[in-house]
C-alpha positions as CSV (number, residue, x, y, z in Angstrom):
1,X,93.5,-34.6,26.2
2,X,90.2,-32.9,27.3
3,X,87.8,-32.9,24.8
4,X,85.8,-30.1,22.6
5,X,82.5,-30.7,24.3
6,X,83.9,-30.4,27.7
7,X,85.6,-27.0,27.3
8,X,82.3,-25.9,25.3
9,X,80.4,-27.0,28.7
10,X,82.7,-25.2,31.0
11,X,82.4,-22.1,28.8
12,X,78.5,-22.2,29.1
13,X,78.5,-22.6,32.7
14,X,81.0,-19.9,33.4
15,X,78.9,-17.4,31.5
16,X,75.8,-18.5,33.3
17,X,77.1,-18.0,36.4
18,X,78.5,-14.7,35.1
19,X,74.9,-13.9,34.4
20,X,73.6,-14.4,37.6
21,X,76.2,-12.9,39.3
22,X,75.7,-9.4,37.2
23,X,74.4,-6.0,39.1
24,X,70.8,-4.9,37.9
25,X,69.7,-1.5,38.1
26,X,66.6,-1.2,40.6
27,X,64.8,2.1,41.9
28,X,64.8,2.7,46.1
29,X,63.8,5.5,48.1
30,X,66.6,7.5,49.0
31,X,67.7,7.9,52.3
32,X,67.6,11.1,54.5
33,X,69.1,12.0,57.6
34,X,66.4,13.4,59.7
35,X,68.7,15.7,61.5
36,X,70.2,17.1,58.6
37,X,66.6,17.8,57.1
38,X,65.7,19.1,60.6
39,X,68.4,21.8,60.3
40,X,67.8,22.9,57.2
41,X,64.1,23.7,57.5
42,X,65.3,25.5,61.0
43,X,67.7,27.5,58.5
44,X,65.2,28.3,55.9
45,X,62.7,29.5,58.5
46,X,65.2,31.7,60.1
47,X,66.2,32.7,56.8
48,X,62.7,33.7,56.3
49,X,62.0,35.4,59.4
50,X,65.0,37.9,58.5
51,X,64.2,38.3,55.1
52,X,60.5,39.6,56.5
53,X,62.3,41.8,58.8
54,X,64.5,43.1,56.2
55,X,61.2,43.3,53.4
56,X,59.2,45.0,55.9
57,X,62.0,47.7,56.9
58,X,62.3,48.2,53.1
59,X,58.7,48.4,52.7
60,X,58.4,50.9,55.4
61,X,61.1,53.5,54.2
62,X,59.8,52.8,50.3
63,X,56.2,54.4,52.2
64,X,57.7,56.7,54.1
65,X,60.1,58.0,51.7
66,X,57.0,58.1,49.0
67,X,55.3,60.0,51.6
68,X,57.6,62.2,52.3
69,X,58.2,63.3,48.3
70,X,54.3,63.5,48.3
71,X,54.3,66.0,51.3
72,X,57.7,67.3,50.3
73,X,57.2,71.2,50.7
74,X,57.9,73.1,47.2
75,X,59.0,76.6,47.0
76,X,56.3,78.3,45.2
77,X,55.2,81.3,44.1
78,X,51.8,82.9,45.7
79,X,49.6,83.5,43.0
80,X,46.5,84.1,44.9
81,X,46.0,87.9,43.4
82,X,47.3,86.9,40.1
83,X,45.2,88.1,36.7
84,X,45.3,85.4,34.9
85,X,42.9,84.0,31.7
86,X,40.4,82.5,32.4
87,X,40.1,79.7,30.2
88,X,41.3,78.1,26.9
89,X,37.8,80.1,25.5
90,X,40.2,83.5,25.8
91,X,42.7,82.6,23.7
92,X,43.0,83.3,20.4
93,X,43.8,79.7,19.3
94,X,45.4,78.0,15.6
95,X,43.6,75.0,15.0
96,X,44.9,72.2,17.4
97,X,43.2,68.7,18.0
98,X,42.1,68.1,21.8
99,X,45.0,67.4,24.0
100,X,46.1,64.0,24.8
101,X,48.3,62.2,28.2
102,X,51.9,60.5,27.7
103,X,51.1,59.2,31.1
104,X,54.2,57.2,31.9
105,X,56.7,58.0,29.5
106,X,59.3,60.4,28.6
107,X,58.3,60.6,25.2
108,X,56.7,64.4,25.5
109,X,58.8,65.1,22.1
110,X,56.4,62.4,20.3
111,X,53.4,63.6,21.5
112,X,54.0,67.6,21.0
113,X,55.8,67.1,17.5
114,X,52.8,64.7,16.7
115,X,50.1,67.5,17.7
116,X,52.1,70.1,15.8
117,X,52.2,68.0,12.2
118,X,48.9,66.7,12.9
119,X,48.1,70.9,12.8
120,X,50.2,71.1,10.4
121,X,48.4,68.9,8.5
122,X,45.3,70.5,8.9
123,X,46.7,74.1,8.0
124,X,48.5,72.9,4.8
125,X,45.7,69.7,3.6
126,X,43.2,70.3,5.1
127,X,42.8,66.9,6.6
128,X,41.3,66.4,10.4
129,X,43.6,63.4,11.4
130,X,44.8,61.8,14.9
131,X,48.2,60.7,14.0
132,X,49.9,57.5,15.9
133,X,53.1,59.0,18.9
134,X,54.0,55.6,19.1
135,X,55.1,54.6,15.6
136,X,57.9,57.4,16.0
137,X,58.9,56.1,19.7
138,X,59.4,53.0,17.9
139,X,61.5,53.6,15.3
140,X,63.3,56.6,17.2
141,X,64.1,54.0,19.5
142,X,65.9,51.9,16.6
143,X,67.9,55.0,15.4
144,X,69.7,55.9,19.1
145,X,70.6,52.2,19.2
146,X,72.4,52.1,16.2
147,X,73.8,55.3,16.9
148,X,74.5,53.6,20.7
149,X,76.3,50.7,18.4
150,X,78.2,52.8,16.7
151,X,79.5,54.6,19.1
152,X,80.4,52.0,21.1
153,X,78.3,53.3,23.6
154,X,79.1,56.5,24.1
155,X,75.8,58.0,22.5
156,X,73.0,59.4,24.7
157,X,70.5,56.6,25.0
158,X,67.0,57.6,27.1
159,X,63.4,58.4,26.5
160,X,64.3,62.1,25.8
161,X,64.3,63.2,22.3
162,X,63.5,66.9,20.5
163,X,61.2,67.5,17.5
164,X,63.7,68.1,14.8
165,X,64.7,64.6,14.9
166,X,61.0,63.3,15.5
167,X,60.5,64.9,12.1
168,X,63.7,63.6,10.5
169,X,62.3,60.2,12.0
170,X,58.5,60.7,10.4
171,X,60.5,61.6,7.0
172,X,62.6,57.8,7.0
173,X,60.2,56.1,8.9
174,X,56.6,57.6,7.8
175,X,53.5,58.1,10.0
176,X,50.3,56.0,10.9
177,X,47.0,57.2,12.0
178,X,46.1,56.3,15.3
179,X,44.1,53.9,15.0
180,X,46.4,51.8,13.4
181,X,49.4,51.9,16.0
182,X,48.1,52.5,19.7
183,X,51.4,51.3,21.2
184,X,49.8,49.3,23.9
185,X,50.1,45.9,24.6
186,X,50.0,44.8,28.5
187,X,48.6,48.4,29.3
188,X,45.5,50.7,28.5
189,X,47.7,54.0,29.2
190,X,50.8,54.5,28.4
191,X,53.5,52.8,30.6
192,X,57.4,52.7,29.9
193,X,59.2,51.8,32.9
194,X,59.5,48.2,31.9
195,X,60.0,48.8,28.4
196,X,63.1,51.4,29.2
197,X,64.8,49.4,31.5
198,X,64.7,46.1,29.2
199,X,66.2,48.3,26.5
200,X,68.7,50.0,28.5
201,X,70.2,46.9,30.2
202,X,70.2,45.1,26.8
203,X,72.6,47.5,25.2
204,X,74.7,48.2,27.9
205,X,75.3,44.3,28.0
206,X,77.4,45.0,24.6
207,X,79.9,46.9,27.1
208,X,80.6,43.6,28.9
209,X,80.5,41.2,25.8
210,X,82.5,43.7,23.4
211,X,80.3,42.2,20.6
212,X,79.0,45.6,19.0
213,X,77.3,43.8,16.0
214,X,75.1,46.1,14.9
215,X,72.4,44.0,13.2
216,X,72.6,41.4,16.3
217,X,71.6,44.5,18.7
218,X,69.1,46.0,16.9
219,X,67.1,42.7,16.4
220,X,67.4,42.4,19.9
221,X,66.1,46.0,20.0
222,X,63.3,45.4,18.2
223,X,62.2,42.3,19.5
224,X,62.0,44.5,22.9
225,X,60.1,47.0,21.2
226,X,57.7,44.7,19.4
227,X,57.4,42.9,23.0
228,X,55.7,46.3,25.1
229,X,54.4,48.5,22.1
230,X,54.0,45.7,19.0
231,X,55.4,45.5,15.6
232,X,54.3,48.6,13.7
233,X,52.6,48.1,10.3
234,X,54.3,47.7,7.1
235,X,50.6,48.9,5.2
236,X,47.8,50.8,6.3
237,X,44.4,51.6,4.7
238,X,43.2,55.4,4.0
239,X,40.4,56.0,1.6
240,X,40.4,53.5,-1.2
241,X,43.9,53.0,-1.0
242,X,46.6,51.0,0.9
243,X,49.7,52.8,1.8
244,X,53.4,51.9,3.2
245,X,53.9,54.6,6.3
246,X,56.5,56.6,4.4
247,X,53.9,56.6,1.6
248,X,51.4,57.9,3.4
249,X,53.6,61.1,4.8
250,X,54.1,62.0,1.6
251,X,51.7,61.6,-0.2
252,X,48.3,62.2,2.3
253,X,49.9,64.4,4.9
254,X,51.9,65.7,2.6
255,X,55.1,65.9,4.8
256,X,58.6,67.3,4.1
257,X,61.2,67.5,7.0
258,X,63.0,70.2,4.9
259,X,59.6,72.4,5.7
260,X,60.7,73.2,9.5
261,X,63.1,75.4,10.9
262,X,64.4,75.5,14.6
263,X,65.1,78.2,16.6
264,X,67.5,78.6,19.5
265,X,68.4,82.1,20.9
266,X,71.8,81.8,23.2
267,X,75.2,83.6,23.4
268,X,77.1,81.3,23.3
269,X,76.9,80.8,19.5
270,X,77.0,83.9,17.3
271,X,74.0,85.1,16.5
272,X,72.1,84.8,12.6
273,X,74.1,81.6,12.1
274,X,73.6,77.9,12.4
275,X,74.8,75.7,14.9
276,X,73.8,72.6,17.2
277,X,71.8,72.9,20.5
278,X,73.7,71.5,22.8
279,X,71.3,69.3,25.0
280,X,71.2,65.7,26.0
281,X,68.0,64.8,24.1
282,X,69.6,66.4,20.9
283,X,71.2,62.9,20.8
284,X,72.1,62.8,16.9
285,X,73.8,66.3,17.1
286,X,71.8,68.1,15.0
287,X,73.0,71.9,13.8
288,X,70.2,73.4,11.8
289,X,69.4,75.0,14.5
290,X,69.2,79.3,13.9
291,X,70.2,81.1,16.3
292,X,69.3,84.6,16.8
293,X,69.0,87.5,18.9
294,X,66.1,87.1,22.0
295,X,64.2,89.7,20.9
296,X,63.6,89.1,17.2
297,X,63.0,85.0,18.7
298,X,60.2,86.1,21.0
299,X,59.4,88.5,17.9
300,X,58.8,85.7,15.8
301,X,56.4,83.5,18.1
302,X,53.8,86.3,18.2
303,X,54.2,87.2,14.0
304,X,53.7,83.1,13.7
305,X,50.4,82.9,15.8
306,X,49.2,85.9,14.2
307,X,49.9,84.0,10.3
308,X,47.5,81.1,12.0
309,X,51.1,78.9,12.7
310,X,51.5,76.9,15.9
311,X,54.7,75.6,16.8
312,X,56.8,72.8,19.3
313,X,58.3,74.8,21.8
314,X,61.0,73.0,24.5
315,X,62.2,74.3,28.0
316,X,62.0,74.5,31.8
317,X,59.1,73.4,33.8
318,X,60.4,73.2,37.3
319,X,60.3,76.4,38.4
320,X,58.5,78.1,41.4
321,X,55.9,80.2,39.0
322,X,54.6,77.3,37.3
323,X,52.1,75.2,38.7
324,X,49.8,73.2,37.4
325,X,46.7,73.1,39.8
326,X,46.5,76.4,38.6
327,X,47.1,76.1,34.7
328,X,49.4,78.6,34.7
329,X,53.4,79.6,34.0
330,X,55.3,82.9,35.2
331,X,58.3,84.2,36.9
332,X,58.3,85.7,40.2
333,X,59.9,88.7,41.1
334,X,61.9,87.1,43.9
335,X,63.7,85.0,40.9
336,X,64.2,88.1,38.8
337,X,61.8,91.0,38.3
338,X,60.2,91.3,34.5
339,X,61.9,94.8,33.7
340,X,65.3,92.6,34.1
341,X,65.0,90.2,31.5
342,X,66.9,90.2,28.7
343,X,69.9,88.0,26.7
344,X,72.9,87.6,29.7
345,X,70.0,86.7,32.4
346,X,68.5,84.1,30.1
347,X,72.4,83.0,29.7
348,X,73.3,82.7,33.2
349,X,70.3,80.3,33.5
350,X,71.7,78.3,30.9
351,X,75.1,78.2,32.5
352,X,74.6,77.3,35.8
353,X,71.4,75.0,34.5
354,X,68.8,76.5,36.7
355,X,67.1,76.2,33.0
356,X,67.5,73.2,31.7
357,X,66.1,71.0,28.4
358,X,63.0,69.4,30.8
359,X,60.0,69.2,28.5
360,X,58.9,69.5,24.8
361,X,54.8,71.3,24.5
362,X,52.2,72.5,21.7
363,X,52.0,76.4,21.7
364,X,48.8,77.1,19.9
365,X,47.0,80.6,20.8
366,X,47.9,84.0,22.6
367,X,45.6,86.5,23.8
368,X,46.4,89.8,25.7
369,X,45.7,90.7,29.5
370,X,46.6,93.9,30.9
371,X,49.9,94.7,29.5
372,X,50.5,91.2,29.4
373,X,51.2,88.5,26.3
374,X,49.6,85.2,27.5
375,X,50.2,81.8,25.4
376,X,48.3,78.7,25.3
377,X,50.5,75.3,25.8
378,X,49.1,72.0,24.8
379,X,50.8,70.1,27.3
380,X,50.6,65.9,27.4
381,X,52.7,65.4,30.6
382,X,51.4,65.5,34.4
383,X,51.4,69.7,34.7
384,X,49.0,69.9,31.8
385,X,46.8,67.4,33.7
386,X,47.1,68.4,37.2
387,X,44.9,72.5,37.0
388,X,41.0,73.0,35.6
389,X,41.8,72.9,31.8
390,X,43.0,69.1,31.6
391,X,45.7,69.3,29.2
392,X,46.6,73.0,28.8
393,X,48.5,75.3,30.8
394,X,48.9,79.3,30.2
395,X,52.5,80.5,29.8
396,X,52.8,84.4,30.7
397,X,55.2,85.7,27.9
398,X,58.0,86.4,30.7
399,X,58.1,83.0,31.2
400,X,58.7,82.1,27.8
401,X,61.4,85.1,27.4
402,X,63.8,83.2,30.3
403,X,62.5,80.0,30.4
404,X,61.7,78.0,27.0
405,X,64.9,77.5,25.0
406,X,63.7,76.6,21.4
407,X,61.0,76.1,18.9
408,X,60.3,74.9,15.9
409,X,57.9,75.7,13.0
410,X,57.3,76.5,9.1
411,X,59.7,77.7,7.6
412,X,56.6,80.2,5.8
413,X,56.2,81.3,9.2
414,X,59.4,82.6,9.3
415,X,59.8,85.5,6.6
416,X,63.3,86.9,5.7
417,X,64.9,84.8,8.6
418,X,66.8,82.8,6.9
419,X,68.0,85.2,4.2
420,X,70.0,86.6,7.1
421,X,71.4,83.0,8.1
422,X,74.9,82.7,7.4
423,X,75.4,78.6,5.7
C-alpha cells in the first residue's frame, strides 16, 4: 500500500515540473517581409504620384474656372452719358447710422432690418445705438430648425430670411447692442461658409437616422452656432441697469413687432387684402403682407420719406442696369422702355423669375434729377461696396417700380392704408 507522503511527493513534483514547463509571455520584434514592405511603399508612391496628377488637374481647372467667372463677360448697360447724383450729400436723407459689410454671409435681412430699427429707434427714442445683426442670425437660425424638425424636413432651411420675421425674431428673442454680441469667433469679418455647411449637414442627417427629436437637434444646433458666432448673452448692461435681451427691446428701444406693416404689390393676390409672399426666404409663411395696387405702393415710398420714415426694401439685384462700380440702379431701354412700366410687366417678371427675391437693403433718402425720382439704398452686400460711396448705391425710381418686390415700415407711415385692408 503506497503511502501518504509518497503520493504527497509525487504531487509536488508533478506541479513543479508543470511550472517549468508553463509558456511565459515575452516581447520580440516582429517580423517583416522585406518584399512585401518593398511593394507597398512602391504602391503608396505610385498612389501619390497619381493623386498629384489628379490634385494638380483639379487645382488647375478650380483657377481656371475662377478665372474665367472673374473675366466672365456681363451684359451690361452703358451708362457712360448717364445723369446720375452725385453723391450721398444730394440726397435728402432720414437719419441712418453709417453703412456696415455682411461680408461672407447671406444674412443681408439681418443687417438691413437691423439698420432700419436701429433708425427706428432713433426716430421714435431718440437713442443713437449700433444694434448687434448677429444675435438675430443666432436665434433665427434656431427657429428654421425647429420649424426644419417639425416638418420633417420639408421647411426651407438657408441663410436667406426677410425682415418681417427678423422682427418677429427681435420681439421673442430681444436685441443686444453691438458691442455686446459681435458674432465673431475664428474670423475678424464676417464668414459663414463653415458655419452653413456644419448646420445644413447636421439636420439633414435626421433624414437618414429618422430620429426628429426636436430638443436633441436643436442642442445640436446650437452647439454649432455657439461654436462659429458664440453663445449670445443672457444679460447686458445699459446705463445703470442690467437687462435680459427681450428686456431691453422693450423697454430701451422700445420695440413692438405689431408696429410694422409689409407691403407687396402683385396680381396674383387681389389687391387691398392680406396674403403671404410667396418667396423662399419667407420660410415661416407669413401673410400680413398688404397687397396693393403698384401705383399707390410706389405712392407710399415717397409720402414715407417725405414723413422722415425709412424703410427695408427687398428685390432684384442682378440685372444689366445695376452696377456697382458705379453706385447706381436703373433699367435699360433694351429690357423695357420707362413709359412701359406698369402692373402686368412687373408680373411677367415675377412669373418667369427674371425678378427674383435676391437681396434685402436700407432705403433712406430721395432727391429729384431731371424728371427723375432717385433713392438712396444702404446696402451691406458686395454692390454696395464695389462703386465710390462704400456702402450705398442710387436706385432710379424705374428700377424700384419693376424691380424691388416689398417693403416694410411703420405702420404711422402708412395713413388710411390699412382701413382699406380687407381682415
Amino acid at each position: 500500500m503506497t503511502s501518504p507522503k509518497y503520493l504527497l511527493a509525487i504531487f509536488l513534483l508533478a506541479a513543479a515540473t508543470l511550472q517549468a514547463q508553463q509558456d511565459r509571455a515575452v516581447y520580440g520584434q516582429p517580423v517583416f517581409d522585406e518584399d512585401n514592405e518593398a511593394l507597398k511603399e512602391q504602391y503608396k508612391a505610385r498612389e501619390a504620384v497619381r493623386d498629384s496628377i489628379t490634385g494638380a488637374i483639379i487645382s488647375s481647372r478650380s483657377e481656371a474656372e475662377t478665372e474665367a467667372k472673374r473675366n466672365h463677360p456681363w451684359l451690361l448697360m452703358d451708362l457712360a452719358d448717364l445723369e446720375r447724383p452725385a453723391g450721398p450729400a444730394d440726397f435728402e436723407q432720414v437719419w441712418h447710422r453709417p453703412p456696415v459689410a455682411q461680408y461672407e454671409t447671406g444674412t443681408c435681412w439681418s443687417f438691413c432690418s437691423t439698420s432700419f430699427l436701429e433708425a427706428e429707434v432713433h426716430r421714435r427714442v431718440g437713442l443713437e445705438i449700433k444694434l448687434a445683426e448677429m444675435h438675430t442670425v443666432y436665434w433665427e437660425y434656431v427657429e428654421k430648425a425647429r420649424r426644419f424638425v417639425r416638418e420633417r424636413g420639408h421647411s426651407n432651411f438657408g441663410q436667406g430670411s426677410e425682415t418681417g420675421n427678423a422682427l418677429w425674431i427681435i420681439a421673442k428673442y430681444g436685441a443686444v447692442p453691438a458691442e455686446e454680441y459681435t458674432g465673431l469667433v475664428d474670423w475678424d469679418k464676417h464668414q459663414h461658409a463653415g458655419l452653413s455647411a456644419e448646420l445644413e449637414a447636421s439636420l439633414e442627417s435626421l433624414h437618414g437616422t429618422g430620429y426628429w427629436d426636436e430638443a436633441t437637434a436643436l442642442h445640436m444646433v446650437q452647439g454649432i452656432l455657439d461654436k462659429h458666432l458664440g453663445p449670445p448673452p443672457e444679460s447686458i448692461r445699459h446705463g445703470r441697469k442690467n437687462y435680459t435681451p427681450v428686456e431691453f427691446a422693450r423697454k430701451v428701444l422700445r420695440f413692438d413687432t405689431d408696429d410694422y406693416v409689409h407691403v407687396i404689390s402683385t396680381l396674383a393676390k387681389p389687391f387691398w387684402s392680406r396674403g403671404e409672399w410667396v418667396v423662399p426666404d419667407n420660410w415661416w409663411h407669413d401673410s400680413s403682407y398688404v397687397n396693393v395696387p403698384l401705383a399707390d405702393w410706389y405712392a407710399l415710398i415717397g409720402s414715407a420719406l417725405a414723413g422722415g420714415y425709412s424703410m427695408t426694401i427687398s428685390g432684384d439685384v442682378s440685372e444689366p442696369g445695376i452696377q456697382g462700380v458705379l453706385d447706381v440702379a436703373v433699367v435699360p431701354d433694351f429690357d423695357i422702355p420707362r413709359s412701359h412700366i406698369n402692373q402686368a410687366a412687373r408680373e411677367l417678371r415675377y412669373v418667369n423669375r427674371s425678378t427674383e427675391d435676391d437681396h434685402c437693403i436700407h432705403l433712406v433718402g430721395r432727391t429729384k434729377l431731371g424728371d427723375d425720382d432717385w433713392y438712396l439704398i444702404k446696402d451691406s452686400g458686395r454692390g454696395g461696396r464695389a462703386g465710390e460711396h462704400w456702402g450705398y448705391m442710387f436706385y432710379r425710381e424705374d428700377y424700384v417700380r419693376l424691380k424691388m418686390m416689398a417693403f416694410t415700415l411703420h405702420k404711422d407711415a402708412v395713413g388710411d392704408l390699412l382701413e382699406r385692408v380687407g381682415e
